[in-house]
C-alpha positions in Angstrom: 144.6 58.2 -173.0 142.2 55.0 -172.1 145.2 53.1 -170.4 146.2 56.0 -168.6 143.1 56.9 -167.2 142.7 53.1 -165.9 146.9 53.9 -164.6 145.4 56.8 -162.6 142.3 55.8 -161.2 144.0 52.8 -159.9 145.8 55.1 -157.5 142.8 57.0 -156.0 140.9 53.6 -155.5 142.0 51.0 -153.1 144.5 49.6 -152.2 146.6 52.2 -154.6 145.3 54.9 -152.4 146.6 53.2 -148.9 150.5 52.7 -150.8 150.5 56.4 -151.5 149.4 57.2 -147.8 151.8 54.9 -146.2 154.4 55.8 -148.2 153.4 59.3 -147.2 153.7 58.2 -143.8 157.4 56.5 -144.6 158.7 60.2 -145.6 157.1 62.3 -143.0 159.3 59.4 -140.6 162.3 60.1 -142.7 162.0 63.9 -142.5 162.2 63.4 -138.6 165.2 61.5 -138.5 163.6 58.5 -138.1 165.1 56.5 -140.8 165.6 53.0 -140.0 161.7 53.0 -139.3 161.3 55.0 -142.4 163.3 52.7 -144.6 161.9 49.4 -143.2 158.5 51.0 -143.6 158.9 51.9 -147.0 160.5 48.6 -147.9 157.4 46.6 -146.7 154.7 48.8 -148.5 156.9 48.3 -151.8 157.0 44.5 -151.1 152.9 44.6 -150.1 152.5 47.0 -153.7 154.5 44.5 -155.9 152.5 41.2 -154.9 149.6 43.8 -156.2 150.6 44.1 -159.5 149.9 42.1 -162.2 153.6 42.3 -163.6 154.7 39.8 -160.4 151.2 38.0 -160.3 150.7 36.4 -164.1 154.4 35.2 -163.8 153.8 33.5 -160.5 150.4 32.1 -161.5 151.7 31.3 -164.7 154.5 29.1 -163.5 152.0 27.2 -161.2 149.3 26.9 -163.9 151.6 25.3 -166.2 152.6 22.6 -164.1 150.4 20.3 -166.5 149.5 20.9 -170.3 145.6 19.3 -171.3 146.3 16.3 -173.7 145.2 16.5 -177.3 143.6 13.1 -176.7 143.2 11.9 -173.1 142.7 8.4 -172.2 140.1 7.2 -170.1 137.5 5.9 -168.2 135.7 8.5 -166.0 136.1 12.0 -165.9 136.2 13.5 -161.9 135.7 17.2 -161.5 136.6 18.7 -158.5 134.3 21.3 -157.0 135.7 24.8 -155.9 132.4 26.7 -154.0 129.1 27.2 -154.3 125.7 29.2 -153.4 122.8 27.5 -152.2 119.7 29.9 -153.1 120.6 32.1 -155.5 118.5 31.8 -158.8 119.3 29.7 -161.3 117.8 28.5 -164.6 116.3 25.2 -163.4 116.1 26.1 -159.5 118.4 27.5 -156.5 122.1 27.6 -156.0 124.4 28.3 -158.8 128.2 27.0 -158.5 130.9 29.7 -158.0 133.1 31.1 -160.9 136.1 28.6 -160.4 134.0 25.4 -160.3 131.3 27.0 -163.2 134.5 26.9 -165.2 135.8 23.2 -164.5 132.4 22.3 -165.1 132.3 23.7 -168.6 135.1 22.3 -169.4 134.3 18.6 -167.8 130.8 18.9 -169.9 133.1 19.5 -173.0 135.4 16.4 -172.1 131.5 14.3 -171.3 130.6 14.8 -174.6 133.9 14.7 -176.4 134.6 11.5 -174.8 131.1 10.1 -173.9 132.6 9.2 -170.2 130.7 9.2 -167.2 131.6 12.2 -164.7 132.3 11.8 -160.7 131.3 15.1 -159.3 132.8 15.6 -156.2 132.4 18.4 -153.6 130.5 19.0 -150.7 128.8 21.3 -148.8 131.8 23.1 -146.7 129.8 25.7 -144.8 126.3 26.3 -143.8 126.3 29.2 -146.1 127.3 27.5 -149.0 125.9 25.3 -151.4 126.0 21.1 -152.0 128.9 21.9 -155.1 127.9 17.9 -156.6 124.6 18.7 -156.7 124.2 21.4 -157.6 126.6 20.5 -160.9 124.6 17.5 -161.4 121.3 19.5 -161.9 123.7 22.2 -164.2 125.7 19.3 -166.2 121.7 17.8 -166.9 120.6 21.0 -167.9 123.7 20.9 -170.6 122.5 17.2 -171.9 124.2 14.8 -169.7 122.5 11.6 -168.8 122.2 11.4 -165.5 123.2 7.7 -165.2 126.6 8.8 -166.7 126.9 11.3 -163.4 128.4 10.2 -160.1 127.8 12.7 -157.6 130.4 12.4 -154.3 128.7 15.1 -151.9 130.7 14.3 -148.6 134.4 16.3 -149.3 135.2 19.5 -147.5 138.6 19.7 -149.6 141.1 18.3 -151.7 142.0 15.2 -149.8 138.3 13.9 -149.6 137.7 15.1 -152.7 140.3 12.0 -153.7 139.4 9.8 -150.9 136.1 9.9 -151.8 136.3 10.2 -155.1 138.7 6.6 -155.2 135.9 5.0 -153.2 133.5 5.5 -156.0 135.8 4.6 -158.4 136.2 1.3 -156.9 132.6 0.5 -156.4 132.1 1.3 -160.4 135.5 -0.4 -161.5 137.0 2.8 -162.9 140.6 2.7 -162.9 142.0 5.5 -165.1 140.3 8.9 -164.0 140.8 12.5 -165.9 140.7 14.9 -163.6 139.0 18.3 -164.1 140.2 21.2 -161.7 141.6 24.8 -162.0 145.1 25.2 -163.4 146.8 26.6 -160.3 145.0 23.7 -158.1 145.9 20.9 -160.4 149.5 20.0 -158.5 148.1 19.6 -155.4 144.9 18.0 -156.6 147.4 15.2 -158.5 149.2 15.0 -155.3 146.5 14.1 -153.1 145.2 11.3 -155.4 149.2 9.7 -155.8 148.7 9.6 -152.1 145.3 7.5 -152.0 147.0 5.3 -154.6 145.2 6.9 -157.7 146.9 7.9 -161.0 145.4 10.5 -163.3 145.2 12.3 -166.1 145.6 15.7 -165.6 143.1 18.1 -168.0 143.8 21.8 -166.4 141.0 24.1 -166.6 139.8 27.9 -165.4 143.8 29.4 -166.6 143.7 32.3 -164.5 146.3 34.2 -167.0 147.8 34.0 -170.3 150.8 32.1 -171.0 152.4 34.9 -172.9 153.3 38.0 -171.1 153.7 41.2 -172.8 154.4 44.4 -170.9 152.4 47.8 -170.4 153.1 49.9 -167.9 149.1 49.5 -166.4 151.0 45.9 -165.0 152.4 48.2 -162.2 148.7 49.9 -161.6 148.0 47.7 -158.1 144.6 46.0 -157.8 143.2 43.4 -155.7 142.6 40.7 -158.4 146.4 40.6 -158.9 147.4 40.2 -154.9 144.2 37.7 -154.8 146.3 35.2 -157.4 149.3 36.0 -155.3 147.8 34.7 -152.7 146.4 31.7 -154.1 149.7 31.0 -155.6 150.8 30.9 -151.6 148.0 29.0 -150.4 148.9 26.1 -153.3 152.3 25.9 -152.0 151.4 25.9 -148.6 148.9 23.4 -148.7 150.8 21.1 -151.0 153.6 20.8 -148.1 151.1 20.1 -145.5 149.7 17.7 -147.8 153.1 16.0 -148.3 154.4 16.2 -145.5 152.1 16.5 -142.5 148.9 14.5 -144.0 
């Protein structure tokens, strides 16, 4: 009764509410002879209603996150994480600006490596708008917080995105004499993120962090409910592949 409650109330509540008008819409246009319109109408709200569900989006996200498995025992000299957004005045435990969800989650993981490893970390992420926070910085103050030396962290604070975050990142990395770099990001950013350093001449190790979904996928029919986290992976799965071919192509 539970899982159909959450079935229902997923149609009341947006965007399930907006299919059922629109597709409202598509008969009224089929019930005045407009079919072609009410067909091609119907077909695109069905399209729009799958990339909702979760039954399309863990099967696309999964595919991209497992691109690359974390090795039982990576080899090493530095760990770089990459950052993913942040806020620059909300409270914290130690002071202002806290990191976003994504890049909390690479850093626990990168903390994890740090002490697994007892590596030095290259933090690299800047401050993108004037709304959002310094990401290095504020992970520095986080991964000290957690037990991390400072002198073991290497903050790069001038990227915008993923090709200064290896720029950047390589330039560092030179000055310190690091040549083989794991690199911490999210699971469905990890392709591009290897792709960018291959094209500043960098090889790493990839460790794949923040797994959006599970690898295993089991079905129950509340994958069909729509919901906006499931079109939001579809849509990062889009932005991935779109910004790997301008990086490979274009940059």
């Amino acid at each position: 009764m539970v899982y159909l409650l959450k079935f229902g109330a997923s149609w009341i509540l947006p965007p399930g509410i907006f299919f059922l008008a629109l597709w409202y819409v598509a008969w009224r246009l089929y019930k005045k002879r407009e079919k072609g319109l009410a067909g091609m109408l119907a077909a695109l709200v069905f399209v729009f209603y799958l990339l909702c569900t979760s039954l399309v989006s863990e099967r696309v996200m999964g595919a991209l996150e497992a691109t690359y498995t974390p090795p039982e025992n990576p080899q090493g000299d530095v760990i770089i994480m990459l950052g993913g957004g942040a806020f620059p005045d909300t409270p914290d435990v130690s002071g202002q600006g806290t990191l976003c969800s994504s890049p909390a989650n690479r850093l626990l993981t990168a903390a994890r490596l740090q002490r697994k490893l007892d590596l030095p970390i290259i933090l690299s992420g800047g401050q993108v708008y004037s709304d959002s926070g310094p990401e290095a910085v504020i992970a520095k103050r986080i991964l000290m917080d957690l037990g991390v030396p400072e002198e073991k962290i290497f903050v790069e604070g001038r990227s915008i995105n993923t090709t200064q975050n290896a720029r950047f990142s390589k330039e560092i990395m030179q000055e310190q004499g690091f040549t083989k770099p794991i690199l911490v990001t999210s699971a469905f950013h990890m392709r591009r993120s290897v792709l960018n350093f291959e094209k500043c001449g960098v090889e790493v190790t990839a460790y794949p962090a923040d797994y959006r979904v599970n690898t295993r996928h089991d079905f129950h029919y509340n994958k069909l409910k729509p919901s906006t986290s499931a079109l939001e992976d579809n849509v990062l799965v889009m932005q991935e592949v779109l910004r790997a071919l301008v990086t490979r192509y274009l940059e």
